[in-house]
N, C-alpha and C positions, 0 to 999 in steps of 0.2 A: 905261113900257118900250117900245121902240121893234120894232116888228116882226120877227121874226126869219125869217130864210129859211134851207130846207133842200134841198140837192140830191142826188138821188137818180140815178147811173148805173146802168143797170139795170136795166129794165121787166121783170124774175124776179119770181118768188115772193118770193124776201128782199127784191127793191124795193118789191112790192107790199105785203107784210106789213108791212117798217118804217113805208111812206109811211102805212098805215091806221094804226098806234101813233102815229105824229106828231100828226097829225088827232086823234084822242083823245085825247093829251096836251096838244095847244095850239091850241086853237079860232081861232084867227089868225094861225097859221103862213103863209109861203106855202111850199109844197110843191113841188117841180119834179122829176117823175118820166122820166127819158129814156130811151129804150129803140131801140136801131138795128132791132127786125125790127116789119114793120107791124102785128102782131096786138098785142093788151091785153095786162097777164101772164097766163102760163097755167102749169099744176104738168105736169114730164117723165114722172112715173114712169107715166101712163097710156099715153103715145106708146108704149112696150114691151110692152104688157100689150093691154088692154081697147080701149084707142080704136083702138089697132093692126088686133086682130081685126075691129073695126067692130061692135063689140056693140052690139045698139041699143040698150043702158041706158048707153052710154058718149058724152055730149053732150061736146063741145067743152069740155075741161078747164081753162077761165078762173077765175081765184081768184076775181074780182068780179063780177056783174054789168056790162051794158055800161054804164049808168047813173051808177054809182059813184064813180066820179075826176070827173065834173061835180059830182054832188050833191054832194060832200064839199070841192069847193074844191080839188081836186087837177090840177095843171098835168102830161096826162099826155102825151108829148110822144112817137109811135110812130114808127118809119121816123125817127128822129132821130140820129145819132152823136154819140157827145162823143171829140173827136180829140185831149186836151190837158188838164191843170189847175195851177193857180196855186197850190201851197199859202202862197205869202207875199201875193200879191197876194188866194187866195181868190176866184178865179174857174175857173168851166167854158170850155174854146171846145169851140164844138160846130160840126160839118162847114158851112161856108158861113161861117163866123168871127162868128158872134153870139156875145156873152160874158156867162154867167151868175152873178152872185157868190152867197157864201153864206155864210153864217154854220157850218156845219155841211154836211161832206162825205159820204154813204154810194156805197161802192165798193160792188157788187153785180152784177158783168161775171160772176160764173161761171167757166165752163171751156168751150173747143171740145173737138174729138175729136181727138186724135190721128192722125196722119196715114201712111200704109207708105210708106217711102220706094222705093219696087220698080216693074219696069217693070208698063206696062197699068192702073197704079190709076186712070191716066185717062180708061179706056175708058168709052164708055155703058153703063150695064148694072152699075156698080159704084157703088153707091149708100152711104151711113150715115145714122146716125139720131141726132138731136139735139133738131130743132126739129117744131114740131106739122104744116107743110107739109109736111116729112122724111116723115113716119109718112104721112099722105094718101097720100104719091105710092110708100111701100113698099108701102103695103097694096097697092093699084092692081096695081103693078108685080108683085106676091107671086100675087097671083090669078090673073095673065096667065101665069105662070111654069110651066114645066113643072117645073126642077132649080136649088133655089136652094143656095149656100153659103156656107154664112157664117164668117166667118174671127175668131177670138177668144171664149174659152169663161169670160167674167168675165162681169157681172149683165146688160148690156147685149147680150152676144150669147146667151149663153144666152134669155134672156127672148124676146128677138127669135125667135130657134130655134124655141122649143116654139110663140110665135102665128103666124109664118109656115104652121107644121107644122099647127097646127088651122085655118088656112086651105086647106088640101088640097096644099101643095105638098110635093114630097119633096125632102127639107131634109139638106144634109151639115155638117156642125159640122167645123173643122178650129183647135187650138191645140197650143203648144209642152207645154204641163203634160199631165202625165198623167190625171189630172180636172179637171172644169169646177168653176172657182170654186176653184180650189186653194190660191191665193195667201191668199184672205180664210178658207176654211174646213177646209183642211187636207184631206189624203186621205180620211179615216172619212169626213167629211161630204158630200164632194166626190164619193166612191164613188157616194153614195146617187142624186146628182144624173146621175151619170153611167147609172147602171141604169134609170132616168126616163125619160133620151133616148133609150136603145136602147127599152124596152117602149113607147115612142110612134113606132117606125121613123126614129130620127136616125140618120143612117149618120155613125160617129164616126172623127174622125182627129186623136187623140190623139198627143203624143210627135213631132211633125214641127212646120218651120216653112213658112214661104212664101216662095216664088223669084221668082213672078212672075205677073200674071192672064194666063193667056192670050187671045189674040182678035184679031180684026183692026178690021173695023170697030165691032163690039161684045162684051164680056167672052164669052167662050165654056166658061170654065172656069177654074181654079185649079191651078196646077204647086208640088208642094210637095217641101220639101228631101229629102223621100225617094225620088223620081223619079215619083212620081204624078203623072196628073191628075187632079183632081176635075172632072167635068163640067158644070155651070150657067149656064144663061142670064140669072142675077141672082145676083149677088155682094155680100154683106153683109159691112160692116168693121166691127168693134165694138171696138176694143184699147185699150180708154180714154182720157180725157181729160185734159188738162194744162188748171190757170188760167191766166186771160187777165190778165199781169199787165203788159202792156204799157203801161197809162197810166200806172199807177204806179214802173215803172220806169222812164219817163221822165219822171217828178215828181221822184224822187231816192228816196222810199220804200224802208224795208229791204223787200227781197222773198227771200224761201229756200222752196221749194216751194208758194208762192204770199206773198200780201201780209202780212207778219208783224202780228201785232196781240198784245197782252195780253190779260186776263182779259176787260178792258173791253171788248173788241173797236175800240180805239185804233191806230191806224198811227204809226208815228214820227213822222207829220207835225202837228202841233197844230189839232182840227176834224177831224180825217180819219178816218174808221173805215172799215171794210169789213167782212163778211158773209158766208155761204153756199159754195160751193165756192172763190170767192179768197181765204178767210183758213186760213191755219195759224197757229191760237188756242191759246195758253195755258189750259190748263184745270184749276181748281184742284183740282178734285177727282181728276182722274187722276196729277195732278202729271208732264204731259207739253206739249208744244206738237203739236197734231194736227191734219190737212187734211181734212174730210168733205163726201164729194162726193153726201151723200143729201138726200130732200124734208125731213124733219122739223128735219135741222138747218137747212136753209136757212131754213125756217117760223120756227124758234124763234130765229134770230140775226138774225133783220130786226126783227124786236120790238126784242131785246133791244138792238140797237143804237141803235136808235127811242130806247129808256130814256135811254141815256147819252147819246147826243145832245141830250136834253132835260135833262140834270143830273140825271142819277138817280144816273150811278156803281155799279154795278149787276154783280158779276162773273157772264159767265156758264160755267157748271157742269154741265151736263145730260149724261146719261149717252146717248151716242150712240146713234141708234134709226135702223133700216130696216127694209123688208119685201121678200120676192119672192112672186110666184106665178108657177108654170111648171104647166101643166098642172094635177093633181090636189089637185098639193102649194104649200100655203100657209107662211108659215114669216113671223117673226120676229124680230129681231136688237139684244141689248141689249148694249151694250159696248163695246170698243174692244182690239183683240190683235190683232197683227201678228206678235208670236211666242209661241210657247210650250211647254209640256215636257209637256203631258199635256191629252187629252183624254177626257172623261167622258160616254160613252150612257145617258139614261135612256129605259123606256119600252119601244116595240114600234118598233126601224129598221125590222125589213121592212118592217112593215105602214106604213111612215111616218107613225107616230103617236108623237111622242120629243121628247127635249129633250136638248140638246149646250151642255157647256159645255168652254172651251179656259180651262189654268187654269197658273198659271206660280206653281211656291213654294208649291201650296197653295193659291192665293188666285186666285177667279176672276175673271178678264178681263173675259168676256164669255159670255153665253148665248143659244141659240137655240131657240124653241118652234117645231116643226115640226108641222102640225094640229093645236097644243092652245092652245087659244086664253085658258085664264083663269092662263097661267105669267109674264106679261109683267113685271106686277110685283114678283114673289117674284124672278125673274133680275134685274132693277133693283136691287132693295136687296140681292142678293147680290154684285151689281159696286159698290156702296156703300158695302158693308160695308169691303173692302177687308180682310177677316177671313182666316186660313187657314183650310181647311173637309177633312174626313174624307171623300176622294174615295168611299168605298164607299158611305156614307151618302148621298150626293149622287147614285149611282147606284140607291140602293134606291126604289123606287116607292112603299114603304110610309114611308119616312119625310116626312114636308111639309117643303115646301121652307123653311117660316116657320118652322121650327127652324133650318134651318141658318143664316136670315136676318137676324137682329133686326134688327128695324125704328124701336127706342128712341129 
């Protein structure tokens, strides 16, 4: 059998993940990992949190060692662009016109940030946050800062918010929703996070949009549609990201809210797969097609891609996972609900120690453990179940959750 070669766009976490299942699956693969930013892959979720604050337990968040991609026979290719692909020819071009072929494609480009279309967003002093250099030069900037604000109350500005704020700057939150996180967690939950940021001096400006940053030679502050200024000498954008589905749409690829793939994580294209924040996947167990822009799915779809790219065939199925920490509050998120007709507190909110589940028909979506850290998997096999459940029982603290669960 004749050599097989696999290419990897993508120097991510899900690049980094697949490329190491390859390598484990086929000890003479050639591997070809390409990635446009110069560092190795690194995982995002620290950049908002921990490496942000500059914790000194918080090392340069690379998934490998430096060592890694040498040892293992991996062609890891950084500050490299792929500007182009051949799904019939089965070739990469990459920026300078070298052409890579392959046997087996993995898409793994991710998502940018979304951008304000409004005057001054291109002032100095109007920064976002993405990449691991991003976080360095916020931190920096955050420190020096007397009045920062940050514009967008979803995981990425929130997060930003609270470690800005325990970096000592006084920090203004400004989005259109009435609570932060509202879209993914509804009001009750959204509340809780909102009472967070006020008892840590967020000064909040909820219910308004943005008109425009002001400033002349550098951001001086923020004008919002209800005739405010927000004052700051650094301005944070955080309003989410869109996938980068540009190669693939000019491949020819179906793409609808990113690169469409099946269960297999398979692209229209024959050899082509794609991964992590660019697939909106088929998912057999929710029996929905959905786009998850967190670490774990991207960790668990760069495997799983890995598999079927190697002939495994391999549906994948996993029940959507993320985390935040803001401040005090730690929390985790099992499931996937984008709408729903009831929500269910268990536990002590104030004291935010609880568990929320958002539940449509009966049957829950998804749940969240807010400092209680041993619910993770009782909320798993309750979005498994796919069961209707006796919301009062689901609120009673006395009753375990592995009744309402079965796990058979």
């Amino acid at each position: 059998m004749s050599q097989q070669t696999f290419v990897i766009v993508g120097a991510s976490l899900t690049g980094a993940t697949a490329a190491a299942a390859l390598r484990k699956g086929d000890g003479d693969a050639r591997i070809v990992l390409i990635g446009a930013e110069q560092e190795r892959p690194y995982e995002r979720p620290p950049l908002s949190k921990e490496y942000l604050r500059g914790d000194p337990k918080a090392s340069k968040p690379y998934v490998h060692d430096e060592g890694y991609y040498a040892e293992h026979d991996i062609d890891l290719r950084t500050g490299t662009r792929a500007t182009a692909f051949d799904p019939a020819a089965r070739t990469v071009t990459l920026e300078g016109g070298e052409q890579v072929s392959y046997d087996a494609l993995l898409l793994a480009t991710g998502a940018e940030n979304k951008q304000l279309p409004l005057p001054g967003v291109d002032l100095p002093g109007v920064v976002s946050l993405r990449t691991m250099g991003e976080s360095e030069a916020l931190q920096k900037a955050a420190r020096g800062a007397g009045r920062v604000a940050v514009i967008g109350a979803g995981w990425i500005g929130s997060e930003v918010a609270a470690s800005v704020r325990q970096l000592g700057a006084d920090v203004a939150i400004i989005a259109p929703e009435q609570y932060p996180l509202e879209r993914v967690l509804g009001p009750e939950v959204g509340g809780v996070y909102k009472t967070l940021q006020a008892e840590h001096g967020i000064e909040q400006h909820y219910t308004t949009g943005v008109e425009r940053i002001e400033g002349s030679d550098r951001a001086s502050g923020v004008r919002t549609s209800d005739g405010q200024v927000v004052e700051a000498d650094l301005v944070v954008v955080g309003v989410g990201v869109r996938p980068r589905t540009e190669l693939a749409e000019a491949a020819g690829l179906e793409v609808d809210n990113g690169v469409v793939v099946d269960e297999y994580l398979a692209t229209s294209a024959d050899g082509v797969y794609a991964a992590g924040d660019i697939a909106n996947a088929w998912n057999p167990l929710l029996e929905q097609r959905i786009r998850v822009e967190h670490w774990a799915n991207a960790r668990s779809q760069g495997e799983w891609a890995a598999r079927n790219m190697l002939g495994e065939h391999t549906a994948y199925q996993k029940v959507p996972y993320f985390f935040s920490d803001q401040f005090d509050l730690g929390m985790e998120y099992n499931g996937y609900a984008t709408d729903w007709d009831r929500v269910v507190l268990r536990g002590d909110v104030e004291g935010r120690e609880f568990l929320a589940f958002w539940l449509k028909g009966g049957r829950v979506l998804a749940g969240m453990n807010a400092n209680i850290w041993d619910a993770g998997d009782d909320i798993k096999a309750l979005v498994k179940a796919r069961a209707e459940v006796d919301p009062e029982r689901l609120a009673d603290t006395s009753v375990p959750l592995a009744e309402l669960a079965p796990r058979g």
